[in-house]
N, C-alpha and C positions, 0 to 999 in steps of 0.2 A: 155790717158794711156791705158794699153794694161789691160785687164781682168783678174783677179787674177783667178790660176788656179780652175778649178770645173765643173760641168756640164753643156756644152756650148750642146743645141740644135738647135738654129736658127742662118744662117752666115745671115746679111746684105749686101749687094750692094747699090751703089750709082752711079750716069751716075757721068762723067767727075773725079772720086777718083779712089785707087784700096783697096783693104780689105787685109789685112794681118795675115794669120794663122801660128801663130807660135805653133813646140813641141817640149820635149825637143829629141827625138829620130827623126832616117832620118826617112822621109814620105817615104814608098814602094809602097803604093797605093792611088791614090787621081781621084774620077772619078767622073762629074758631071752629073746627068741621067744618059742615058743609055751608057755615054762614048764618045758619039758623039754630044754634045750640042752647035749646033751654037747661041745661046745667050749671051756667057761667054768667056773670053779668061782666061789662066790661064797659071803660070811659076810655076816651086820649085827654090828655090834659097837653094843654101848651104846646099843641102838637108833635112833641116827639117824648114825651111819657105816658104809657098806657096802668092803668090800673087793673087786674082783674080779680072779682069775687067770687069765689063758690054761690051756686043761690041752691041748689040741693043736696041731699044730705052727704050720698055718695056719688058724687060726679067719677061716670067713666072718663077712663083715659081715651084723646083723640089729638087729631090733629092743630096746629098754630099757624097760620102763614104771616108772614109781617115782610112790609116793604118798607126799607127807611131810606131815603134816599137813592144813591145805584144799588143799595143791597139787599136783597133778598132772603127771608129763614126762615126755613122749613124746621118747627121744632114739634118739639110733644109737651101737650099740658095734661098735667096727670096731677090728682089728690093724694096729700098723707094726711093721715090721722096728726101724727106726730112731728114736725117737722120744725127745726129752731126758726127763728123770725128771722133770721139772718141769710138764711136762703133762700128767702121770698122776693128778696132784689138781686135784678138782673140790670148787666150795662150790654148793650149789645156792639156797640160802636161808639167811639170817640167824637164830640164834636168838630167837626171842618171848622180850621181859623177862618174870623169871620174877619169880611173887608169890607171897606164902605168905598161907594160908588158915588162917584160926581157923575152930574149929568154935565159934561162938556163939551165941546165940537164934536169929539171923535165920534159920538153915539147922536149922530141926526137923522133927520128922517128921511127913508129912502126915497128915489124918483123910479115913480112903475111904469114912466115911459123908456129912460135908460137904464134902467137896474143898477145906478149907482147905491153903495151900503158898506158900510163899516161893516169893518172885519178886527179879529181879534181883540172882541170886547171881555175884559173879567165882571163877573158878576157875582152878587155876592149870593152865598146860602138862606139866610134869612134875615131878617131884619129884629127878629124878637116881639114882634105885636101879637103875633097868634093870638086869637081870645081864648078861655078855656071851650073846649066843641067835643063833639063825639060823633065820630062819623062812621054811621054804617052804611056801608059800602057795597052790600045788596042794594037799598034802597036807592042810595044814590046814584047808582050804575044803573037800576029801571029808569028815572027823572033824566038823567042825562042823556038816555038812550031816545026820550020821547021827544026830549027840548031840542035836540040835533037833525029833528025829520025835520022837511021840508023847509029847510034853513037857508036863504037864499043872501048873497054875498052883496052886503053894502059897495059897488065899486069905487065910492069916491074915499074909502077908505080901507086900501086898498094897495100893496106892494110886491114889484117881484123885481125879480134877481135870477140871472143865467138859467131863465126858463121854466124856474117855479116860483108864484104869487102864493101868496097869502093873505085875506080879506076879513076886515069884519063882518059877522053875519046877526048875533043879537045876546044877549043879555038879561039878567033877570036874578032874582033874590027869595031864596026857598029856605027858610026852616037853618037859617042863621049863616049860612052859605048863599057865594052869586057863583053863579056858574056865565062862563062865556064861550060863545058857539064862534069858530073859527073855519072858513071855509079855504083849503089846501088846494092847490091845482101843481099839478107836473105838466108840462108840455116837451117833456126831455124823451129820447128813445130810452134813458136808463131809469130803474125806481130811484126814488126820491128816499133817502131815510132819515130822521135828527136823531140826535141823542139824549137829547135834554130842552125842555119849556120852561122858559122865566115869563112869570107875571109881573110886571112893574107897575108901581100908582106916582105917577110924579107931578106934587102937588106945586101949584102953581104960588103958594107963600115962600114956599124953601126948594126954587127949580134947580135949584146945585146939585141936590140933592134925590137917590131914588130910593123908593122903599120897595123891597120885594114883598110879595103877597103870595105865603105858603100853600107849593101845590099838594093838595089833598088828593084829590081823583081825577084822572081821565079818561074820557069812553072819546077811541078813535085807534087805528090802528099803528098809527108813528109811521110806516112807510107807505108813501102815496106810487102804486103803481105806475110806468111807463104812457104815459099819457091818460094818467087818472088823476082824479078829484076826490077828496072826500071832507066829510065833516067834524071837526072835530070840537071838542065840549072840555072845557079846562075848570075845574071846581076848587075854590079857594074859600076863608074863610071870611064872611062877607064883612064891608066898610060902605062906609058911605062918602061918596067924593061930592064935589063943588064943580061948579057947571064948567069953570075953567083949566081943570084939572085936565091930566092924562093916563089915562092906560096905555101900557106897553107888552107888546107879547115880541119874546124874543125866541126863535128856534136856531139852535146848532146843529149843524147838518156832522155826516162823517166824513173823513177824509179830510179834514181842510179846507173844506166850501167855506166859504161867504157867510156871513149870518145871515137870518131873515129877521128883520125890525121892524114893524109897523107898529106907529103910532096911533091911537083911537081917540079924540075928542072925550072927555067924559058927558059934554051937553049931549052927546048923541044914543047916550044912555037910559032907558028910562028913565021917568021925572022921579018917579019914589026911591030911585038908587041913589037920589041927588039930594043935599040939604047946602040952603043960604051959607 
């Protein structure tokens, strides 16, 4: 039986098993050592179960880091010879009740000449679409780091709010994941911070309706300096939308700010990210 949630320090390995970490949020980051560990092989499934295998005989013991949502665990993965099956599952956290979201008035799209925008919107955790992916997050953090240079901001699509915009900048579909490039600006004297990024796809057959699009990785620093800009790259696991479709990226600032909502066309997507 799998470990009633609570403070899991040590993951076990066994030669010829695999160990199973389950959370209830997608994994974003999951990296053994220093990221490059020929001892271990490793999958996420369904975005918040990882699998890991012994691949050599006697794997040293090392480091785990895993991000599920807000939380963060710093464990040890260490081999037994000997070890019951039953301790090679781990729960790390409880899944977050899920809620479904209408797309109704209250969530319209901003005016970046007034900065009018909906505020206290609930959003849901995931939707359940995840495909099965495996996401190494070395790799993915070089591609994202390359795809976010010289990223220049679409302005007609395009929103701000008491003095910080948010624009779309480009898009694109690598190796079973899209990543989308986001360009931040502050025009405030104070930094800018959020706490949390929602990806939304809201298809234009069921507009009632929004589907969250599980975030996996982001290369960007979360707080935009006092009169700074920056770029930021949001990786999810990729879909393919219809020309009249939407993308929605939503940022929650601290303190009680305002959301930031901007809404993106999906025609204005690559053609290959788009199918009839």
């Amino acid at each position: 039986m799998a470990q009633s949630v609570g403070k899991v320090d040590t993951v076990l390995t066994k030669k010829g098993a695999s160990t199973l970490i389950t959370s209830g949020s997608a994994i974003t980051t999951f990296q053994i050592g220093d990221g490059n560990n020929p001892d271990y092989d490793y999958r996420i499934v369904d975005g918040n179960m990882a699998v890991i295998r012994p691949k050599s005989a006697y794997p040293k013991p090392t480091n785990l880091i895993i991000r599920e949502g807000e939380n963060i665990h710093y464990l040890i993965l260490a081999y037994r010879e000997n070890v019951d099956l039953s301790k090679l599952k781990y729960m790390l956290s409880k899944k977050p009740k899920e809620t479904a979201i209408a797309a109704g008035p209250e969530l319209r799209r901003g005016d970046k000449d007034s900065g009018k925008q909906s505020t206290g919107l609930k959003l849901p955790e995931e939707d359940g679409s995840a495909p099965l992916i495996s996401v190494d997050t070395v790799t993915v953090s070089v591609i994202a780091e390359d795809f976010r240079r010289d990223s220049k901001v679409n302005h007609q699509y395009e929103v701000k709010v008491e003095g910080v915009s948010i624009g779309y900048a480009k898009a694109m579909t690598l190796s079973d994941l899209n990543y989308f490039c986001f360009h931040i600006k502050n025009k405030n004297k104070e930094p800018y911070e959020y706490v949390k990024a929602t990806l939304l796809h809201k298809e234009k057959k069921d507009s009632s309706m929004l589907h969250t699009m599980p975030l996996l990785y982001k290369k960007g620093p979360g707080t935009i300096d006092a009169h700074g800009e920056v770029q930021e790259v949001f990786v999810v696991p990729s879909r393919t939308f219809k020309k009249d479709d939407e993308i929605i990226i939503v940022l929650e600032p601290v303190e009680n700010k305002p959301q930031l909502v901007l809404y993106v066309p999906a025609s204005t997507l690559p053609k290959y990210m788009l199918t009839k």
